[in-house]
C-alpha positions as CSV (number, residue, x, y, z in Angstrom):
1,X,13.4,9.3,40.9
2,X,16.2,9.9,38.3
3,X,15.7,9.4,34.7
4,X,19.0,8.3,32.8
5,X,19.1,9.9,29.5
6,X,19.9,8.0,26.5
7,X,20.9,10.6,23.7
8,X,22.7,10.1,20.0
9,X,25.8,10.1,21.8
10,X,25.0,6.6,22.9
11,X,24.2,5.4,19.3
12,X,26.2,2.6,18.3
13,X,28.6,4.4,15.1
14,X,28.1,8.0,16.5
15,X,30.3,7.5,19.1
16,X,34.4,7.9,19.1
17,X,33.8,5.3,21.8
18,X,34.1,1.4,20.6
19,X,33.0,-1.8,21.9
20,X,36.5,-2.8,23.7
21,X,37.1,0.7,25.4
22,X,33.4,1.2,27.5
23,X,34.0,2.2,30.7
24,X,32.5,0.2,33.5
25,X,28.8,1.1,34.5
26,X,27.9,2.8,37.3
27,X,25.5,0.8,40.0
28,X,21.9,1.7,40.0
29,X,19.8,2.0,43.0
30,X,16.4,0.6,42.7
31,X,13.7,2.3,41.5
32,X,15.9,4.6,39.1
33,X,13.6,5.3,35.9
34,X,15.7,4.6,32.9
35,X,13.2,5.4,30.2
36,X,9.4,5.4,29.5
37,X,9.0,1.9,29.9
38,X,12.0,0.2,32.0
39,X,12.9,0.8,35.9
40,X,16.5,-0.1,37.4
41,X,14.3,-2.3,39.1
42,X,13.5,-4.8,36.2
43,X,17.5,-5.4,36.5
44,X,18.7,-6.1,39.4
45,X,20.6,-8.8,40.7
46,X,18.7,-11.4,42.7
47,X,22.1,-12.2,44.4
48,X,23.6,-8.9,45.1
49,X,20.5,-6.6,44.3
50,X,22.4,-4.3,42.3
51,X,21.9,-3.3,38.9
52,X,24.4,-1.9,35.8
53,X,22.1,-0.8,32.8
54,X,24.5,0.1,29.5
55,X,22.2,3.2,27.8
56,X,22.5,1.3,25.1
57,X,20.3,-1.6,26.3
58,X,17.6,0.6,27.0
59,X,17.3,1.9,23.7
60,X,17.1,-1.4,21.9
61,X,14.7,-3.1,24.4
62,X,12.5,0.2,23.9
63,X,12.5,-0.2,20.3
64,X,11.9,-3.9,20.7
65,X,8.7,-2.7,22.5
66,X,7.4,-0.6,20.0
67,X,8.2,-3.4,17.0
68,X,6.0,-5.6,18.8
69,X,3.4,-2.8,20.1
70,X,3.8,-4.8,23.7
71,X,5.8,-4.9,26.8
72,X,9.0,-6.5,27.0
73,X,9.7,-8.0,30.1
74,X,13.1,-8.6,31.7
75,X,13.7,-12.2,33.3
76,X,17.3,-11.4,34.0
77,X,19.5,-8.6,33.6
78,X,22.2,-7.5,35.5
79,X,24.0,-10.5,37.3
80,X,27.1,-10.3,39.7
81,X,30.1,-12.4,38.5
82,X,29.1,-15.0,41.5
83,X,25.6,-15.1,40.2
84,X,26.4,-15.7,37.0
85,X,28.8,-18.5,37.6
86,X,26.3,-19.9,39.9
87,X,23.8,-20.6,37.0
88,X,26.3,-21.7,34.6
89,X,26.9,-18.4,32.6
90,X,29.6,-18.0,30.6
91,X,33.3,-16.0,30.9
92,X,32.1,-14.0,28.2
93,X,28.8,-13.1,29.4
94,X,27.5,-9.5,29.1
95,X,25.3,-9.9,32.0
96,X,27.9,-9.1,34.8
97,X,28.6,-6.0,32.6
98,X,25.2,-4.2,32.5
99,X,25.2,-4.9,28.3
100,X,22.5,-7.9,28.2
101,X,18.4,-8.8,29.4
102,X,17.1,-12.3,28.6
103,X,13.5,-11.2,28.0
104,X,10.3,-12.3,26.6
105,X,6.7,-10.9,26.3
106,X,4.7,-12.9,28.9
107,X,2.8,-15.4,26.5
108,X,1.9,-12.7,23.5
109,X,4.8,-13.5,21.1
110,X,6.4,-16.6,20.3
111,X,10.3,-17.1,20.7
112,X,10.5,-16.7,16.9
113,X,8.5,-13.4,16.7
114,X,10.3,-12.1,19.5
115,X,13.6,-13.0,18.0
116,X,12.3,-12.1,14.5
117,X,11.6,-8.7,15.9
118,X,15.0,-7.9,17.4
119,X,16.9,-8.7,14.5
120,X,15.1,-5.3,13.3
121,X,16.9,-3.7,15.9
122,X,20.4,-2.2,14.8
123,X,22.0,-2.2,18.5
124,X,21.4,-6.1,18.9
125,X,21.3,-6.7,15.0
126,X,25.2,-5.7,15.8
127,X,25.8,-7.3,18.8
128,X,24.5,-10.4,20.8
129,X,20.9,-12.3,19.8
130,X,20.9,-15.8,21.5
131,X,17.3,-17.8,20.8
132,X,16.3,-20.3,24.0
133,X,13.2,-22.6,22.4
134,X,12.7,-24.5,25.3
135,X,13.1,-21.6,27.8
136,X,10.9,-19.3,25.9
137,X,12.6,-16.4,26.0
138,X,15.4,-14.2,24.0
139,X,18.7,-12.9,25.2
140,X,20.0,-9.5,23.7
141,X,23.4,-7.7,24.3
142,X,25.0,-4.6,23.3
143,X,28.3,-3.5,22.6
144,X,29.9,-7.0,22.1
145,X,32.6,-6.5,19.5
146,X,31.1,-8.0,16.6
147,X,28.0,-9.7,16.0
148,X,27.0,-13.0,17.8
149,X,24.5,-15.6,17.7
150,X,24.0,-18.8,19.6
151,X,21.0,-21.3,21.7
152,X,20.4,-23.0,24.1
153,X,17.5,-26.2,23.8
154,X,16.7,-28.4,26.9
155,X,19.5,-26.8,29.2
156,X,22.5,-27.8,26.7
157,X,23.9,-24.8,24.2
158,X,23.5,-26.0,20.7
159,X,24.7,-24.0,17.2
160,X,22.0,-21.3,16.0
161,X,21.1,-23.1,13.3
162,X,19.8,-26.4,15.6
163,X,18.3,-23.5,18.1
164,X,16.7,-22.1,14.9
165,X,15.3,-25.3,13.5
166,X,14.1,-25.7,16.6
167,X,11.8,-22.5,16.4
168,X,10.8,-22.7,12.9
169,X,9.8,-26.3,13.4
170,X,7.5,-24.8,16.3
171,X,8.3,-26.4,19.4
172,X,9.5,-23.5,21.4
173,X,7.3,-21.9,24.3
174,X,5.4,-18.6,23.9
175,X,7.8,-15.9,24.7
C-alpha cells in the first residue's frame, strides 16, 4: 500500500505552520504504511475503524523506537469523539485529532524508561507526555500548543509529580 512521507516540512519549528492553525487529518484506510515500523492499522478506531495519523506522530514514535532499540506498540490511537467520551477522555484530548498513541513496549521497559525515553524526543518533549503507573503504558501527543504533562494512578488523574513519585517509587507495571 501507500507510504505517507514524513519530510522536514513536518518538523516541529521548520514549519510556517503552528500548533493552533493544523488543518484536519485526512482518514486512513487500513493497512496504509506510514513508515518503517507503523501501519494505519496500529491506529484505528475500535468504534468507528477509522484512523487520523498527524506525520508528526510518526516521527517521534519512530525515534522513540530507536531510543529504546525495541518496538513501540500502540494500545490506542486514533479515537472518534463518541469513543473517546465513552471511555472518559477528555475535551482536550488529541486522540480524536490524529495527534496522540498511548503506547508501551510489551513487558521490555518499565513505565519510567519508556517515559524517560520520550522526554528525549523533541516533538513530545514540546508537546503532550502523560505517565499511567498503574496502566503501564505512556501517552504522547504532538502539536499541542505548549508543553504538557499529567497521570493518571488507579483510574483517577492525579498531578505529574504524584504520577511521578509513583514511578520512581517502583510500583508501576512494565510498559
Amino acid at each position: 500500500m501507500g507510504r505517507m512521507r514524513v519530510g522536514p516540512q513536518s518538523v516541529p519549528g521548520r514549519s510556517p505552520v503552528g500548533p493552533r492553525s493544523v488543518p484536519r487529518l485526512p482518514a486512513l484506510a487500513p493497512g496504509v504504511e506510514l513508515s518503517e515500523h507503523f501501519n494505519s492499522s496500529e491506529f484505528l478506531c475500535p468504534c468507528c475503524r477509522r484512523a487520523r495519523v498527524a506525520p508528526q506522530l510518526i516521527q517521534g514514535l519512530e525515534e522513540l523506537r530507536r531510543l529504546l532499540a525495541a518496538p513501540v506498540i500502540v494500545s490506542s490511537g486514533f479515537r472518534c469523539r463518541r469513543r473517546n467520551a465513552d471511555i472518559g477522555g477528555t475535551a482536550a484530548s488529541q486522540h480524536p485529532k490524529g495527534r496522540a498513541a498511548d503506547v508501551h513496549t510489551g513487558g521490555r521497559h518499565s513505565v519510567l524508561e519508556l517515559y524517560q525515553a520520550t522526554r528525549l524526543v523533541p516533538v513530545f518533549l514540546a508537546s503532550g507526555i502523560g505517565i499511567y503507573p498503574t496502566g503501564g503504558f505512556v501517552h504522547v501527543d504532538v502539536l499541542r500548543p505548549g508543553a504538557a504533562r499529567w497521570g493518571r494512578v488507579w483510574g483517577k488523574l492525579v498531578p505529574f509529580p504524584v504520577a511521578y513519585a509513583q514511578l520512581r517509587a517502583g510500583t508501576g507495571a512494565a510498559a
